[in-house]
C-alpha positions as CSV (number, residue, x, y, z in Angstrom):
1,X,57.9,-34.9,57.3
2,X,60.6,-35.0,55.0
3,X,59.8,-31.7,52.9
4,X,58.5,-29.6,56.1
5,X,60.3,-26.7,56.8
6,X,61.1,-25.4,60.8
7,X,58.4,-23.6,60.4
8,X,56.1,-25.6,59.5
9,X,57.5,-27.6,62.0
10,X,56.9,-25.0,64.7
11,X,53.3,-24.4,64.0
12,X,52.3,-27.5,65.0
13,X,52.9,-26.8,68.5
14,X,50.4,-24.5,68.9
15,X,48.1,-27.1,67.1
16,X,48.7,-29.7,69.1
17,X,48.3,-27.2,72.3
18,X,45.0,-26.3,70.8
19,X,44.3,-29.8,70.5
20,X,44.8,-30.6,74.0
21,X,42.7,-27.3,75.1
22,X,39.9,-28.7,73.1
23,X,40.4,-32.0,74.5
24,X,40.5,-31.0,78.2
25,X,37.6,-28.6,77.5
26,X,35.4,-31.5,76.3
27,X,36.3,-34.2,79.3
28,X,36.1,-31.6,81.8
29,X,35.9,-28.0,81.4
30,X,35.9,-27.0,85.3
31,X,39.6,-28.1,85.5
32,X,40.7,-27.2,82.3
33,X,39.1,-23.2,83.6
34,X,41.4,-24.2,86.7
35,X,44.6,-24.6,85.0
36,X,44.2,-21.6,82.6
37,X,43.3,-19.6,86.0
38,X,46.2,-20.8,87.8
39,X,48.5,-20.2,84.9
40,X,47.6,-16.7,84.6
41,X,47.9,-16.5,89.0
42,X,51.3,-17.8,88.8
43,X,52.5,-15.9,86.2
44,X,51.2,-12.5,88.5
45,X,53.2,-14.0,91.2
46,X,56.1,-14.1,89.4
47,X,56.2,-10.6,88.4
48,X,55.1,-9.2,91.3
49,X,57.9,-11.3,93.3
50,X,60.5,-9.8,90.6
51,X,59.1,-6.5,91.4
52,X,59.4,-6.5,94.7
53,X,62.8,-7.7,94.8
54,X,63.7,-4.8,92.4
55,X,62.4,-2.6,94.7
56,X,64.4,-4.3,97.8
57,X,67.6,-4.8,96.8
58,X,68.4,-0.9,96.2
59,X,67.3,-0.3,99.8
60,X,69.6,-3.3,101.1
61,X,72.7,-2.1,99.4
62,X,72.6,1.3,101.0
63,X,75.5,2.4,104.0
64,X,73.3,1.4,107.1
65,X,72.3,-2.2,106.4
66,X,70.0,-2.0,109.7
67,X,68.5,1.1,107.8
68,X,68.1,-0.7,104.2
69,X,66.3,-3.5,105.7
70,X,64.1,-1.4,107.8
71,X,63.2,0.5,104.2
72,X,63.1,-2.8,102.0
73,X,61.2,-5.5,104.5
74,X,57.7,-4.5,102.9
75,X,58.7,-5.1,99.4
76,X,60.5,-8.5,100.8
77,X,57.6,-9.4,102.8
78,X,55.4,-8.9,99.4
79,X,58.1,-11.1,97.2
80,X,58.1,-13.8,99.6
81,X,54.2,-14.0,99.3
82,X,54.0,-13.6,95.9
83,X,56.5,-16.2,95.5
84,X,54.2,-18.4,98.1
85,X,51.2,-17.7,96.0
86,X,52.9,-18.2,93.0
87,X,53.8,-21.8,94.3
88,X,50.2,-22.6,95.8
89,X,49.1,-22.1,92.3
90,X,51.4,-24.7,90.4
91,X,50.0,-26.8,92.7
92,X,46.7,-26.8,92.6
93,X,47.5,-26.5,88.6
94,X,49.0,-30.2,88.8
95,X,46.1,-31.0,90.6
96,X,43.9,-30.2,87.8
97,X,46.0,-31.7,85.7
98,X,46.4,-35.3,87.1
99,X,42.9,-35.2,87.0
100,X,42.6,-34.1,83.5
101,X,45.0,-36.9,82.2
102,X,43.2,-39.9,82.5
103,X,40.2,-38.3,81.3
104,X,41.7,-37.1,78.0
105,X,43.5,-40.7,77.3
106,X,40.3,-42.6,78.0
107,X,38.4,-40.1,75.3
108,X,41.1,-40.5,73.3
109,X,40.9,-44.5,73.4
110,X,37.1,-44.4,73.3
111,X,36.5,-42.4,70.4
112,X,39.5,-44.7,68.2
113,X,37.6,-48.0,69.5
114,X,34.2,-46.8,68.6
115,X,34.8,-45.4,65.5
116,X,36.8,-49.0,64.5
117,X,33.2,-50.2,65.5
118,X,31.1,-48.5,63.6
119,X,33.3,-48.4,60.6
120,X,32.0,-49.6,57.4
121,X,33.3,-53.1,56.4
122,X,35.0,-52.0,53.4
123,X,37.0,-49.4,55.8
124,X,39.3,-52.4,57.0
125,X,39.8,-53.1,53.2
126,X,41.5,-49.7,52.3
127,X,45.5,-50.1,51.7
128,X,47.6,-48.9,54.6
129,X,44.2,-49.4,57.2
130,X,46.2,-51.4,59.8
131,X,49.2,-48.9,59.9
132,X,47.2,-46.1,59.9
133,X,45.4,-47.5,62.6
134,X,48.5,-48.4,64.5
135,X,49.7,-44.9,64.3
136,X,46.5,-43.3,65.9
137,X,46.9,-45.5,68.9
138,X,50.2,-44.5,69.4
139,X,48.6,-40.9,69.6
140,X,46.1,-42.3,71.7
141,X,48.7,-43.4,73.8
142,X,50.2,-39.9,74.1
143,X,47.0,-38.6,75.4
144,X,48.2,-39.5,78.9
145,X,50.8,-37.0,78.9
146,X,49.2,-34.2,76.9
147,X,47.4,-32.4,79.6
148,X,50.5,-32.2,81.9
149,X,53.1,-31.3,79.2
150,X,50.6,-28.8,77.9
151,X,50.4,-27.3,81.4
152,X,54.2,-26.9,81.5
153,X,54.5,-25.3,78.4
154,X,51.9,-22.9,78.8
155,X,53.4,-22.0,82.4
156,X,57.0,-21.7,80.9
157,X,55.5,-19.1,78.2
158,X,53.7,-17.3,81.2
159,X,56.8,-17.2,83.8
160,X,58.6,-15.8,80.4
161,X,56.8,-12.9,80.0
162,X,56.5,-12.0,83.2
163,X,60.3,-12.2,83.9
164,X,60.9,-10.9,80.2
165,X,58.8,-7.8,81.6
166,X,60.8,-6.9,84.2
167,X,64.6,-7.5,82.7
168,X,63.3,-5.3,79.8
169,X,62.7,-2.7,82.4
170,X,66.1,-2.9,83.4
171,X,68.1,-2.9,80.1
172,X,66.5,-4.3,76.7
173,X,69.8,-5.5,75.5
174,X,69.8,-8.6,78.2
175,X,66.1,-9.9,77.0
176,X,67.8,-9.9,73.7
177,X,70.7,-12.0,74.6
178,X,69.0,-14.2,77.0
179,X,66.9,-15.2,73.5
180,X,69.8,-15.9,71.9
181,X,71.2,-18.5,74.3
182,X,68.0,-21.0,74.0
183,X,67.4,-20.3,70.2
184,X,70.0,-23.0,69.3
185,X,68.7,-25.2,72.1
186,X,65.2,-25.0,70.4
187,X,65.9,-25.6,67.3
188,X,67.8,-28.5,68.3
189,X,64.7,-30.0,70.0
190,X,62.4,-29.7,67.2
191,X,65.3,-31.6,64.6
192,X,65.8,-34.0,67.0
193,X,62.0,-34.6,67.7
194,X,61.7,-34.6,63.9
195,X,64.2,-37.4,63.5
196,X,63.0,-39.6,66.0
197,X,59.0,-39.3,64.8
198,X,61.0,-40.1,61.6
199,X,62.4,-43.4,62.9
200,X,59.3,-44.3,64.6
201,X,57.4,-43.4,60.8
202,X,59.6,-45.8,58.7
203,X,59.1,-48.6,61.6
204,X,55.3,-48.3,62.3
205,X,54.6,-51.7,59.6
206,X,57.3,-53.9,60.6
207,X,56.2,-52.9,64.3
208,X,52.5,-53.4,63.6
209,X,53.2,-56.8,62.3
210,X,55.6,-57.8,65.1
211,X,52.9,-56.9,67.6
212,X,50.4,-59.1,65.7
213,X,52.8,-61.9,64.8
214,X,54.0,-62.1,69.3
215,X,49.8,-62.8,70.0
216,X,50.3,-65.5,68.2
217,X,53.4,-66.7,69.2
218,X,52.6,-66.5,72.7
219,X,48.4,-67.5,73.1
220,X,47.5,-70.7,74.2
221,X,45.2,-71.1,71.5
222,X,48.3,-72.1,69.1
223,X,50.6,-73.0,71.4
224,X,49.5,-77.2,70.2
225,X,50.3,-76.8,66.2
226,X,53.6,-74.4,67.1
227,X,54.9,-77.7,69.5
228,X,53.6,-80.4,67.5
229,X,54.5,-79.1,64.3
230,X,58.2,-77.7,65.6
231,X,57.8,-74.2,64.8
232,X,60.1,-72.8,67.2
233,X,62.9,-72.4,65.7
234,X,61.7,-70.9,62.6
235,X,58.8,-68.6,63.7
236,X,61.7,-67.7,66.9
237,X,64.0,-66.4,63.6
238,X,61.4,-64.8,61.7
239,X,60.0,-62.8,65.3
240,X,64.1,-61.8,65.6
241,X,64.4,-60.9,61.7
242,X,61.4,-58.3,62.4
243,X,63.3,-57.1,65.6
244,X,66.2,-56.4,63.8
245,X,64.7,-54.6,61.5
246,X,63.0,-52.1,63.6
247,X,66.8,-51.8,65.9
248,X,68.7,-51.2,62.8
249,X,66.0,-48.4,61.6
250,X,65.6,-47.0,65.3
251,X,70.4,-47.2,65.3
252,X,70.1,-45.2,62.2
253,X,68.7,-42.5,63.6
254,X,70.5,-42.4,66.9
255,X,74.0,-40.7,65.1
256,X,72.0,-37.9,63.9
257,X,69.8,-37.4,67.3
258,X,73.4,-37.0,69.3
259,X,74.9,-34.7,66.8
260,X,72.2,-32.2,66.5
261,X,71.7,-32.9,70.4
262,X,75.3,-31.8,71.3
263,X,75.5,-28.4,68.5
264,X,72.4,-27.2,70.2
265,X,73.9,-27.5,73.5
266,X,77.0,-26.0,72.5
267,X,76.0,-23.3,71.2
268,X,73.0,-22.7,73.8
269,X,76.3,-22.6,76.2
270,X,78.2,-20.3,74.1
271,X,75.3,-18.0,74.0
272,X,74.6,-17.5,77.7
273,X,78.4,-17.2,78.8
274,X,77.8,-14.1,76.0
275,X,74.8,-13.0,78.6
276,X,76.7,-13.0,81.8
277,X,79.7,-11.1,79.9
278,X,77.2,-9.0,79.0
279,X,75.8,-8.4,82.4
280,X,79.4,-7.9,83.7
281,X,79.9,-5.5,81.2
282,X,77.3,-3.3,82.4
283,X,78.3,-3.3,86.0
284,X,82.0,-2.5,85.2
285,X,81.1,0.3,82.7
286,X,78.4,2.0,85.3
287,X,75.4,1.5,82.5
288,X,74.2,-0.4,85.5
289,X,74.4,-0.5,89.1
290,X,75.6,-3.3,91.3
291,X,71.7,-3.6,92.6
292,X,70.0,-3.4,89.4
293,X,72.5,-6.2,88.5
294,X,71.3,-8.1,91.2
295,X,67.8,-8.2,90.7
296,X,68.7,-8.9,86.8
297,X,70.7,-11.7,87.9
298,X,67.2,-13.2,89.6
299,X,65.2,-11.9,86.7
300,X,67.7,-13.8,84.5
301,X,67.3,-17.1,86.3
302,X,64.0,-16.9,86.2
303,X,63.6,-16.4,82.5
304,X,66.3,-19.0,82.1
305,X,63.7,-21.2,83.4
306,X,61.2,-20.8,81.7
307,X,62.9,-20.7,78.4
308,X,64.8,-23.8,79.1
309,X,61.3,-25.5,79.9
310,X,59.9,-24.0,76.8
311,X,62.5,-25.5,74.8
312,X,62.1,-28.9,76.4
313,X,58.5,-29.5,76.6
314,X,58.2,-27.5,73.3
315,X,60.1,-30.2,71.9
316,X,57.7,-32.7,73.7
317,X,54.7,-31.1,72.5
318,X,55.8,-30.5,68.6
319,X,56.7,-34.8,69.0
320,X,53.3,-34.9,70.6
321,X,51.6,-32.8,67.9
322,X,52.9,-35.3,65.0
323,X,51.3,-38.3,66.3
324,X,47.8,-36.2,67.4
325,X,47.9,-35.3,63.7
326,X,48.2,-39.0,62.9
327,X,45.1,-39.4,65.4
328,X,43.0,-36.9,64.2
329,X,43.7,-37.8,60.5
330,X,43.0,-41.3,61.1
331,X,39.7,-40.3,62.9
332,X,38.6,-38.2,60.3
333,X,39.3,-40.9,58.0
334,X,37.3,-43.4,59.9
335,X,34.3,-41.2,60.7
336,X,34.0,-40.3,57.1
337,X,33.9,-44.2,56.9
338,X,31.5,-45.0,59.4
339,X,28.0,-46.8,58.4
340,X,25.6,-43.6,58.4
341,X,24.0,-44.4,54.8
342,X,20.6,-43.2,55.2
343,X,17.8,-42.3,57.9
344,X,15.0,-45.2,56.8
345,X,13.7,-47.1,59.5
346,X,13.7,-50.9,58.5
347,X,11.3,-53.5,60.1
348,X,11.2,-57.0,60.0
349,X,11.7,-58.3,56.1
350,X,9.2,-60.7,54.4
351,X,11.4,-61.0,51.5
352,X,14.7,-59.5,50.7
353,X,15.6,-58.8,46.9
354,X,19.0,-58.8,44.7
355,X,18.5,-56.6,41.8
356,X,21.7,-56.7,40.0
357,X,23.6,-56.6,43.1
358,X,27.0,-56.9,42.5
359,X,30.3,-55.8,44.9
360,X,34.3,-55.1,44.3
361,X,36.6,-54.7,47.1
362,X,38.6,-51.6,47.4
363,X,42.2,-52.0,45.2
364,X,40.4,-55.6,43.0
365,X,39.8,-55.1,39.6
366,X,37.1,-58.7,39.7
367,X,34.1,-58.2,41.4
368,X,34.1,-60.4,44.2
369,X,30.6,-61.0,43.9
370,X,29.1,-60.1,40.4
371,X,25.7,-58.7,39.8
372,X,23.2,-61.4,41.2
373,X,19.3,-61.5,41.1
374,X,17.6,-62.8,43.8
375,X,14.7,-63.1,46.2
376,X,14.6,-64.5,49.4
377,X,11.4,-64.9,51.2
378,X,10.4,-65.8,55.2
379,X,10.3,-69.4,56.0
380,X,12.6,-70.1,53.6
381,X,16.0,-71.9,54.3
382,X,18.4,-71.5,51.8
383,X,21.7,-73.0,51.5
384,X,25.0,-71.5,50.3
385,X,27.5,-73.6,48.4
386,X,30.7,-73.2,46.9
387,X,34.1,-73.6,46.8
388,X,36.7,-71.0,48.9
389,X,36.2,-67.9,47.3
390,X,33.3,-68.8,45.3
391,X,31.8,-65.0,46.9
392,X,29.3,-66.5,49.6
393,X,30.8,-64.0,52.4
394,X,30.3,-60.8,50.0
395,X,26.7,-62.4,49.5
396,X,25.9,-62.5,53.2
397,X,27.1,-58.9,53.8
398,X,25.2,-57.6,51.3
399,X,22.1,-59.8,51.9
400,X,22.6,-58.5,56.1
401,X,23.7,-54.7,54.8
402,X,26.9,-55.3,56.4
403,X,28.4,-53.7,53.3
404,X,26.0,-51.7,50.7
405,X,26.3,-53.1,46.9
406,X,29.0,-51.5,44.2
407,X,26.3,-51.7,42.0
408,X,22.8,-52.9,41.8
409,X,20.8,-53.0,44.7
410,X,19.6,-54.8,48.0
411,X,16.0,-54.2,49.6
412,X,14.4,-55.5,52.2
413,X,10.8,-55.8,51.3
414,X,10.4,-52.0,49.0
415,X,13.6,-50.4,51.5
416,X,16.6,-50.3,49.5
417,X,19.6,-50.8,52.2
418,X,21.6,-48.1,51.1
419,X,19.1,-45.3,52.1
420,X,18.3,-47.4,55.6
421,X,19.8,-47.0,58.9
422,X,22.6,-49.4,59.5
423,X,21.4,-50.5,63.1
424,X,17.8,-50.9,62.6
425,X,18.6,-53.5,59.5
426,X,21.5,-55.1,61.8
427,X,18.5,-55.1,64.6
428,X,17.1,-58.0,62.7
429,X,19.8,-60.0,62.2
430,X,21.3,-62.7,63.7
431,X,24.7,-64.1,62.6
432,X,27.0,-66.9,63.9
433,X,30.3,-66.2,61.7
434,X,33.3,-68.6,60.1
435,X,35.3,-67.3,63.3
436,X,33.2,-66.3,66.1
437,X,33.9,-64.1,69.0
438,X,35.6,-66.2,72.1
439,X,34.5,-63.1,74.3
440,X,36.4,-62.4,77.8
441,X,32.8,-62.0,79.2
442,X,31.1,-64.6,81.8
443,X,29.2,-67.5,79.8
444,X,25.7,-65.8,80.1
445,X,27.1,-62.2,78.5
446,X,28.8,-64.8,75.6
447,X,24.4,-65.4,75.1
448,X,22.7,-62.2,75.5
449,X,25.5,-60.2,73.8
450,X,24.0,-57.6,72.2
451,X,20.4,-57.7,73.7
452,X,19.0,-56.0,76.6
453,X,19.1,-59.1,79.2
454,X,15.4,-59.9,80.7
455,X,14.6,-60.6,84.3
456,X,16.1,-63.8,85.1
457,X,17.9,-65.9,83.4
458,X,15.0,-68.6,82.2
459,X,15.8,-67.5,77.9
460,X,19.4,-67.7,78.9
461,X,18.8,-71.5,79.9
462,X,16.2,-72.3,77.2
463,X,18.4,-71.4,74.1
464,X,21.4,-73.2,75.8
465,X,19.3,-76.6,76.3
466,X,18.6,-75.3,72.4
467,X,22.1,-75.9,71.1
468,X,23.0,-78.8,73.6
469,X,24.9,-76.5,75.8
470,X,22.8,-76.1,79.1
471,X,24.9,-79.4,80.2
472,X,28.3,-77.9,80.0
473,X,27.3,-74.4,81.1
474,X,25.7,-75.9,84.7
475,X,29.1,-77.8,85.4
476,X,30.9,-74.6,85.0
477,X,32.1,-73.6,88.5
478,X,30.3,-70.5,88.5
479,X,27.6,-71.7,85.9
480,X,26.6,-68.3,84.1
481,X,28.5,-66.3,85.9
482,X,31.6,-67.9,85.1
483,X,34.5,-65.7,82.8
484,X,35.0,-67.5,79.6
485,X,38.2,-66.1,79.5
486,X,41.2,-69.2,80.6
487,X,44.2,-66.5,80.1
488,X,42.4,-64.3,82.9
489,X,42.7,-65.5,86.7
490,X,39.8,-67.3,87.3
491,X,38.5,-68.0,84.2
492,X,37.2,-71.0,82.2
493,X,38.1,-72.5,78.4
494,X,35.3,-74.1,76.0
495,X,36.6,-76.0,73.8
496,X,36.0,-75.3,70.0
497,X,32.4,-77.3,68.9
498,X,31.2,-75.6,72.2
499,X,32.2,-72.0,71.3
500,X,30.2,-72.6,68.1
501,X,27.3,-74.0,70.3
502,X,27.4,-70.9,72.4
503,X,27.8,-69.0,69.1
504,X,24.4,-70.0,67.9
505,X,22.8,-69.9,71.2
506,X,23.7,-66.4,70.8
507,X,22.1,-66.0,67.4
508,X,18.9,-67.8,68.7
509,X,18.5,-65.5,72.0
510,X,18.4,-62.4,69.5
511,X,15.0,-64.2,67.8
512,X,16.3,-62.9,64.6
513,X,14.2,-61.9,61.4
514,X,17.1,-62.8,59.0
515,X,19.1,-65.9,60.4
516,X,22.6,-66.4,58.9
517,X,25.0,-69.5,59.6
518,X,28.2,-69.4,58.4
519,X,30.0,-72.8,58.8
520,X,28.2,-73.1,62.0
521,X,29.2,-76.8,63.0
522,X,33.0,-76.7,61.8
523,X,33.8,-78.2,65.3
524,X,30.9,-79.9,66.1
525,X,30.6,-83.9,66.5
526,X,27.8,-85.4,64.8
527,X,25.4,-85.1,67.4
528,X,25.8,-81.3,67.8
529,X,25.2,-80.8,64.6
530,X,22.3,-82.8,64.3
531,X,20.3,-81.1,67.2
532,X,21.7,-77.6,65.6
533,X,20.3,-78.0,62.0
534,X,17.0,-80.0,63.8
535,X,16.6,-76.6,65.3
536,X,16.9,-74.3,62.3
537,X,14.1,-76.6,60.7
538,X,12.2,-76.2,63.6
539,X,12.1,-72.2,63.8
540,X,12.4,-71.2,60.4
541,X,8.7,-70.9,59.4
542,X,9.3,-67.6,61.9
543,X,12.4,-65.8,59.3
544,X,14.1,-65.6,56.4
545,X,17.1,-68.6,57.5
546,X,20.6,-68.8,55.2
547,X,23.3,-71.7,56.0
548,X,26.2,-71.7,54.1
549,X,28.4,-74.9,54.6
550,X,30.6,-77.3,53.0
551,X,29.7,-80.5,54.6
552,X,26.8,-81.0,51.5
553,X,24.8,-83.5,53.6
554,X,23.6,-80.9,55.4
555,X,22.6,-78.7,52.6
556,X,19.4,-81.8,52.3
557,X,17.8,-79.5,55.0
558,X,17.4,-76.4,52.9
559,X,14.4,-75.6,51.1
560,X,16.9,-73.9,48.1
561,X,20.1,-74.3,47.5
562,X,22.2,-71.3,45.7
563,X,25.4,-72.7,44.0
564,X,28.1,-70.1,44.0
565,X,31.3,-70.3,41.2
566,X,33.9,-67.6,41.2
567,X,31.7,-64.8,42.1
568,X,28.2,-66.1,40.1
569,X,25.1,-68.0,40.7
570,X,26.1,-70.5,38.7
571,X,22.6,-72.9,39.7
572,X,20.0,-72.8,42.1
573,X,17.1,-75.1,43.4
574,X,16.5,-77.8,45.3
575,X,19.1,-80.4,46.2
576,X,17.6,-83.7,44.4
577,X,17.2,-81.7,41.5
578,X,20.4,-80.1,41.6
579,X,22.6,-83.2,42.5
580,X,20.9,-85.6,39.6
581,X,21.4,-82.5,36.8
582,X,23.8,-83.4,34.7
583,X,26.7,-80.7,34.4
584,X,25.7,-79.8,38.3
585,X,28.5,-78.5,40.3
586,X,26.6,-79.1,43.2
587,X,26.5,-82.7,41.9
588,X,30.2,-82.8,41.5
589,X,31.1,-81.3,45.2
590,X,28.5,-83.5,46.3
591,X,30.1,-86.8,44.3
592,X,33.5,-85.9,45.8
593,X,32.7,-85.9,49.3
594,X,31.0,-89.0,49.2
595,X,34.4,-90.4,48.0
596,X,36.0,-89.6,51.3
C-alpha cells in the first residue's frame, strides 16, 4: 500500500467490480442478468428523458406559450415516461440486489470456514496465519455491501454517459469542465480510502489479539480462576493497553483523512463555480441560447449526479477492493494449503509403519519429532509416555495422517499416507484430543458427530452406558435433545470429566480402525476412568488402540509402551520390563509419581 501509485490504486476498482460480478454470477446468476439489464434500461431512460427535454424546451420558450406547449407536450409526455421507466428500473435493480447480498456474504463466509477446515495442520503453523486470517474475514464481512455498492457504481457510470452524451451535443467544452469539478473530489476519495485501509493494516494484530483476549475475559468457562485468582485489575489494564493502542493508531490517521477530505472539496467547489461561469458565459455571448442553456442546466445535474456517486462509491469500492484482495489472497493461500495429497483409497489398517519418519514445524530449526521406526499392529494397545514436549502430539498426527512426515514415511499396511486421500485415512480414525470440542449442538449430535446417525437412537444409548454417561444424559431436561450449549437460551453445561466421557463416547460411536486417546481422563474421578480404560481393553482385539497419558498407572493396560524424550524413542516395551531397567525413564517418571 505504501509504494502504490493512484494508479495502481485505481485499477483496483475495476477488480474488485469484477470480483463482485463473478461473485453474484456464481450465487445467482438470474439476478445478477437482472441488474446488468436494468442498468443498461435506466441508463436508456435517462437519455431519452434528456432528449426529450431538449426537444421541449425550444418549443416552450417560443412567443405563444399556449402554442409551445401544444408543439412540445409529445416530447414532455415521452420525458416524463422515460423518466418513469427509468425509476421502475432502479427499483427492481435494488430488488435484485437485496437479494443478491446475503447470498454473496454467506459464499463469502462459507468458502473462508471450509477452507480453515480442510486446511492442512501445518497451515495454522505458518507465521502471520492468524492475521492473515483475520483480514479475509474482514473481507468477508464486506461481502454484505458489495453487490449494492457495485450496483451504484455501475449505474452512476451508466447515468454518466448517457447525460455526458447529450451535454456533448450541446457544447463539448461543458463535458470537459463538469470533469474537472469531480477530479479533485476523486482523488481525494481514493487517498483517503487509502489512509484509512492503512490504519486498519497497521492495527489488524493488536485487533486480532484483543478480540481473542475479550472471549476469554468474558466466557463463563474462566470466569472462576479470573475471581478467585484476582485478575481484574490486571487483565482489565492489559485489555485497555490493547485499546489504546489500536485508538492511537486509528487518531493518527484521522489528521490526514480531514486534510485531504477538505482540499478535495475545495477544489471540487472551485471547479464547478468554473462550470456555471462557464455556462453563463455562453448565454451572455450568444454561443448558446437561453433554451439550450436550459436543457444543459438539467443535463448538468444529471451528470453531476452521477459523477458525484461515482466518486463516492468509487471510493467505497477501491476500500472494498483492498480487503477482497486480502480475501482472495488468503483463499488462495489456504486452498494451496488444503489436505489434497494423493487419490489412494485407504482401507482399514492391519499394521501401520514408521520408516524414518521424522517432522519439523514451519519457522523450527529441531525436528519436533525425529526420524522414528516403528510398527504398530491391530489388537495392539500401545501407550505414549513422556514428558511435555517429549513429541507424542507430532507422533499421533503423523501416525492418523493428520499431518504427512518432513521426511521418512508413514503407511498404512503397503499405502504410504502421503499419496492417500486425507478423508478416507481420517474415515478410520477415531480421536478424543487433549482439548476436546464442547460443541453448541444437542447432547446426541455431541455422539454421532461426524457419522451418518442410524434409525433410532439405541447406539447413541449403548456407547453412552459405555463411558458411564447414559446416567447424566437421561436427567438432562430434554435428554438427547438437549443443547449442550449453557451460554445459549435454553441450554445445558457438563461439567469437565463428563465432556471427556462424551468425548470418548464419540470416538466409540465412530467404531474406529485406529483408536487414539489423548489424555482422555484428565478430569475424570477414579471411577470414570476405570470403566474408560476397562473399555479400551475390552474392544481393542477389533483395532490398532494408542493412549497417551501421564497418570503412569494407567499405562499397566497397554500391551507396549513407547517412551518419548525430546523428540526420540528413547525405550520401548512392556511396562514391568521397562519400569525394573535400570537407566529407564519410564522407571524414573514412574518412581516420581509414586512419591506424590
Amino acid at each position: 500500500m505504501d509504494d502504490a501509485t493512484l494508479w495502481d490504486m485505481a485499477r483496483r476498482i475495476p477488480t474488485a467490480l469484477l470480483q463482485t460480478a463473478r461473485l453474484a454470477w456464481a450465487v445467482d446468476p438470474h439476478m445478477a442478468i437482472t441488474i446488468l439489464l436494468c442498468q443498461i434500461l435506466s441508463g436508456v431512460g435517462t437519455a431519452v428523458m434528456l432528449t426529450s427535454v431538449a426537444r421541449a424546451l425550444p418549443r416552450l420558450t417560443t412567443a405563444d406559450p399556449r402554442t409551445g406547449l401544444v408543439h412540445a407536450w409529445p416530447a414532455l409526455a415521452t420525458a416524463t415516461v422515460a423518466m418513469a421507466a427509468g425509476a421502475a428500473m432502479w427499483i427492481l435493480a435494488d430488488w435484485a440486489t437485496r437479494r443478491l447480498n446475503p447470498k454473496i456474504a454467506s459464499a463469502a463466509d462459507l468458502t473462508l470456514v471450509d477452507l480453515h477446515m480442510r486446511a492442512e495442520l501445518a497451515a495454522y503453523d505458518a507465521e502471520g496465519f492468524s492475521d492473515r486470517s483475520q483480514a479475509a474475514e474482514v473481507g468477508a464481512l464486506r461481502a454484505v455491501d458489495l453487490a449494492d455498492d457495485a450496483k451504484t457504481l455501475t449505474n452512476g457510470f451508466v447515468q454518466l454517459v448517457s447525460a455526458a452524451t447529450v451535454l456533448t451535443s450541446l457544447h463539448p467544452l461543458l463535458l470537459g469542465v463538469l470533469l474537472l469539478s469531480v477530479i479533485p473530489r476523486g482523488l481525494g476519495g481514493v487517498v483517503a480510502a487509502r489512509i484509512d485501509y492503512r490504519t486498519h493494516d497497521r492495527t489488524i494484530s493488536s485487533r486480532t489479539v484483543r478480540g481473542m483476549m475479550r472471549w476469554w475475559l468474558t466466557t463463563a468457562d474462566l470466569a472462576d480462576e479470573l475471581r478467585a485468582n484476582t485478575m481484574r485489575e490486571y487483565l482489565h489494564f492489559w485489555y485497555r493497553t490493547m485499546c489504546d493502542r489500536v485508538e492511537s493508531r486509528e487518531l493518527e490517521g484521522a489528521r490526514p483523512y480531514l486534510f485531504v477530505t477538505l482540499l478535495a472539496a475545495g477544489l471540487a467547489g472551485v471547479f464547478t463555480l468554473g462550470m456555471w461561469a462557464s455556462l453563463a458565459a455562453l448565454v451572455v455571448t450568444g454561443a448558446m441560447t437561453a433554451a439550450i442553456a436550459g436543457t444543459a442546466v438539467v443535463a448538468s445535474q444529471t451528470a453531476g449526479r452521477a459523477l458525484n456517486s461515482i466518486v463516492r462509491y468509487g471510493a467505497v469500492m477501491f476500500h472494498h477492493g483492498l480487503y477482497l484482495s486480502d480475501y482472495h489472497a488468503f483463499v488462495d493461500e489456504v486452498r494451496s494449503m488444503t489436505a489434497s495429497r494423493g487419490t489412494v483409497q485407504v482401507g482399514v489398517p492391519k499394521e501401520i509403519h514408521l520408516d524414518g519418519a521424522g517432522y519439523t514445524y514451519a519457522a523450527k530449526d529441531a525436528p519436533a519429532l525425529h526420524p522414528v521406526t516403528l510398527t504398530l499392529r491391530r489388537g495392539e494397545v500401545v501407550a505414549l509416555v513422556g514428558e511435555n514436549g517429549a513429541g507424542k502430539s507430532t507422533l499421533i498426527r503423523l501416525l492418523t495422517g493428520l499431518t504427512t512426515a518432513s521426511e521418512g514415511t508413514v503407511r498404512w499396511d503397503d499405502t504410504d499416507l502421503a499419496t492417500a486421500e486425507a478423508e478416507s485415512v481420517w474415515r478410520h480414525v477415531g480421536l478424543v484430543p487433549q482439548k476436546n470440542g464442547h460443541w453448541p449442538l444437542a447432547a446426541r449430535e455431541n455422539i454421532t458427530l461426524g457419522q451418518r446417525r442410524e434409525q433410532g437412537d439405541d447406539r447413541v444409548w449403548a456407547v453412552a452406558d459405555r463411558v458411564g454417561m447414559a446416567t447424566a444424559l437421561r436427567e438432562l431436561p430434554g435428554g438427547l435433545d438437549t443443547l449442550l450449549a449453557r451460554s445459549v437460551w435454553g441450554g445445558h453445561e457438563l461439567s469437565g470429566g463428563q465432556w471427556q466421557r462424551l468425548a470418548c463416547a464419540r470416538a466409540l460411536y465412530r467404531e474406529p480402525a485406529v483408536l487414539v486417546l489423548d489424555e482422555p481422563t484428565s478430569e475424570m474421578d477414579a471411577r470414570g476412568e476405570h470403566q474408560i480404560f476397562r473399555e479400551l481393553r475390552a474392544m481393542a482385539p477389533d483395532r490398532i488402540t494408542i493412549v497417551v497419558t501421564h497418570r503412569l498407572d494407567n499405562v499397566r493396560m497397554a500391551d507396549r509402551v513407547i517412551v518419548l524424550d525430546r523428540g526420540r524413542v528413547r525405550e520401548q516395551g512392556r511396562f514391568e520390563d521397562l519400569v525394573a531397567a535400570e537407566g529407564s525413564l519410564l522407571g524414573e517418571l514412574y518412581a516420581l509419581s509414586q512419591e506424590r
